[in-house]
C-alpha positions in Angstrom: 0.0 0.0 0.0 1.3 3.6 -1.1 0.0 6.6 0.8 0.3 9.6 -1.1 -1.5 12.9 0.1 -2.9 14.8 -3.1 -4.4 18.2 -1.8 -6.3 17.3 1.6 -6.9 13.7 0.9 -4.7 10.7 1.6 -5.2 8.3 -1.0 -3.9 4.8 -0.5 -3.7 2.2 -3.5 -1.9 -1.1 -4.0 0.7 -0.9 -6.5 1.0 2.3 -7.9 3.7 3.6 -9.2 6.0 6.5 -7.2 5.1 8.5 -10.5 1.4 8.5 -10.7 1.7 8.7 -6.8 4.1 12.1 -7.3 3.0 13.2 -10.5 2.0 17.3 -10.5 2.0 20.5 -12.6 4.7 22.8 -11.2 3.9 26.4 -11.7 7.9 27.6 -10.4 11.1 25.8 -12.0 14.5 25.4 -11.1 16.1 28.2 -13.1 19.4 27.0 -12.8 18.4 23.3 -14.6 19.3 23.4 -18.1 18.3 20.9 -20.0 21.1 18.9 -22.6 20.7 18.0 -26.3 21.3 14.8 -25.3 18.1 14.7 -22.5 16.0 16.5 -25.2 17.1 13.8 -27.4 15.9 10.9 -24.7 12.2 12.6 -24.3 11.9 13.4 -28.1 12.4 9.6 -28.2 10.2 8.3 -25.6 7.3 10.4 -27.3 8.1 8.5 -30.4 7.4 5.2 -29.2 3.8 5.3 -28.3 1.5 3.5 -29.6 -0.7 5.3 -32.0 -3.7 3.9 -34.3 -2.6 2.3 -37.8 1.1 2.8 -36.2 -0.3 6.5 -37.6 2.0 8.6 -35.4 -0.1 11.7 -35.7 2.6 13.7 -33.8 5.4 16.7 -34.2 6.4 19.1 -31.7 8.2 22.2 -31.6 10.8 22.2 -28.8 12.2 25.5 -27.6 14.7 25.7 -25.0 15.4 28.6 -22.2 17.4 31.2 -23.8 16.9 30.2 -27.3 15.5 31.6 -30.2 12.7 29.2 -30.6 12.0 29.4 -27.1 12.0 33.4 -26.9 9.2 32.9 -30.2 6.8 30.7 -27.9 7.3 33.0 -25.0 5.9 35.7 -26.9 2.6 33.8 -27.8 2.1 33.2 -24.1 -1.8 33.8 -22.4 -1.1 36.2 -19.5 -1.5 33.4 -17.5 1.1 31.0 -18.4 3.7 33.6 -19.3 3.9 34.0 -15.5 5.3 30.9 -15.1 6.4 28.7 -17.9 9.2 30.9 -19.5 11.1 29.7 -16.7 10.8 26.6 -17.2 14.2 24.4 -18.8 12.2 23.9 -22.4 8.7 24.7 -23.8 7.4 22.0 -26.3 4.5 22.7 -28.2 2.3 19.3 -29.4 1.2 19.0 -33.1 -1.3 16.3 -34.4 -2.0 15.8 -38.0 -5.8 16.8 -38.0 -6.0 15.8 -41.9 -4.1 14.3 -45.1 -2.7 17.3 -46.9 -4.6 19.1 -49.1 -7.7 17.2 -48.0 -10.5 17.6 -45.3 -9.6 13.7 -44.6 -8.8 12.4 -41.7 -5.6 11.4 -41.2 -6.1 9.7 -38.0 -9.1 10.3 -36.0 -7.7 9.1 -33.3 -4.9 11.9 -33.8 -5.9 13.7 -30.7 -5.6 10.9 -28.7 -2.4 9.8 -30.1 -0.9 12.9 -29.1 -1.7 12.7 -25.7 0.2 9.1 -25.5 2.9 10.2 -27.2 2.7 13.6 -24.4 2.0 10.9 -21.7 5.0 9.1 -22.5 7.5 11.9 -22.6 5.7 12.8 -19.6 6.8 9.7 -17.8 10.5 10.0 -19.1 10.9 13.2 -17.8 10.0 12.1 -14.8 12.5 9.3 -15.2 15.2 11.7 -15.3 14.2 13.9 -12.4 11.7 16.6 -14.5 8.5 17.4 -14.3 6.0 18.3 -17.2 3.3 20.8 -17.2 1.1 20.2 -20.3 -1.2 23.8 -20.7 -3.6 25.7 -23.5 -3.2 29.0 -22.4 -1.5 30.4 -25.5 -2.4 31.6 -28.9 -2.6 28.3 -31.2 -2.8 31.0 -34.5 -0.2 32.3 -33.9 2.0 29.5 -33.2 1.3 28.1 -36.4 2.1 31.0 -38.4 5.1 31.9 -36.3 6.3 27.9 -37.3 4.7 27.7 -40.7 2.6 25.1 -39.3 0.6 24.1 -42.8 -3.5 23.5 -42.4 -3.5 20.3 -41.9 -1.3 20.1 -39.1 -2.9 21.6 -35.4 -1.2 23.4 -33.0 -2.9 21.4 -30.1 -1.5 22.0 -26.7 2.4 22.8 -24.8 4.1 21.8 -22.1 6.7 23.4 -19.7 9.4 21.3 -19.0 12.4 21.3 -16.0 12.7 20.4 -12.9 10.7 22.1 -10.5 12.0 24.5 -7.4 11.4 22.8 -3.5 8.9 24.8 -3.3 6.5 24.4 -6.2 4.6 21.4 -4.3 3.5 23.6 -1.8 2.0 26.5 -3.8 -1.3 27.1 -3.7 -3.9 29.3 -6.3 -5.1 29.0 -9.2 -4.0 25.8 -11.0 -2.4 24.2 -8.5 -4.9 21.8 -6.3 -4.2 18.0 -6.7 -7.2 16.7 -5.7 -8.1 14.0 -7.5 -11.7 12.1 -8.0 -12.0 8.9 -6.6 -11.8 5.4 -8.0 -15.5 5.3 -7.9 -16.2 8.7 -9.6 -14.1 7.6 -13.0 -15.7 4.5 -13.2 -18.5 4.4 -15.7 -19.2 0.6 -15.1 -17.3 -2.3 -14.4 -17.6 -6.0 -14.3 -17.1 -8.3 -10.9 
């Protein structure tokens, strides 16, 4: 049994991992982490291998890091919101899915969406792996992300995430954004057999 404390509950489960135990968005990051070509390399990677539907791999992403141009370009596209915190993180990715087959209104993959968040999931889970945290967000302008990239039409600019490791005291913050309460086993579970 692991006991984790997530907001004011205490949740206890058999088996679960110290990462979904741990797992949170950080609004403050270490602003002395830097984050290598090499580590950038690894997480790039680990999103590559998730499964997607048809082996479709309906995924891109933009990866800026702190203090570089691309990164300076994303900053600027920032909602008000998340430009008070995620510039400092060690890297800001943005997530792509191929909406449609070019110069069609095909699908590509309509599971692209979902893809994407496997592929997100399982850098996600690398990064924690090698002592980083991810906060995936939508405050930002997806427009202009795609014409500050060239992203073509059918490509989407779906989501971002701040990547790096997060200061001591980003687990305690509190406001907007930040509560880790969680709804219980019996809340997500439509039905289920015995």
């Amino acid at each position: 049994m692991i006991p984790t404390r997530l907001g004011r509950f205490v949740m206890t489960s058999p088996g679960l991992t110290s990462f979904a135990a741990r797992r949170f968005s950080p609004l403050q990051f270490d602003p002395g982490h830097v984050a290598s070509d090499d580590e950038v390399d690894v997480l790039l990677d680990a999103a590559g291998r998730a499964p997607s539907a048809g082996n479709s791999q309906p995924w891109a992403f933009i990866v800026g890091k702190r203090g570089d141009g691309v990164h300076a370009k994303l900053v600027q596209h920032l909602s008000r919101s998340s430009a008070a915190w995620a510039p400092g993180a060690s890297l800001i990715v943005v997530n792509l899915s191929q909406r449609f087959v070019e110069d069609t209104e095909m699908d590509y993959s309509e599971f692209a969406h979902y893809d994407l968040g496997q592929a997100v999931a399982h850098l996600t889970f690398q990064a924690h792996a090698m002592g980083m945290s991810v906060h995936q967000f939508r405050a930002f302008d997806r427009d202009a992300v795609a014409r500050e990239f060239s992203v073509p039409n059918h490509w989407e600019v779906t989501t971002m995430a701040a990547i790096g490791v997060p200061t001591t005291e980003a687990r305690s913050m509190t406001g907007a954004g930040t509560s880790r309460e969680r709804r219980s086993r019996t809340q997500i579970t439509w039905a289920r057999g015995s």
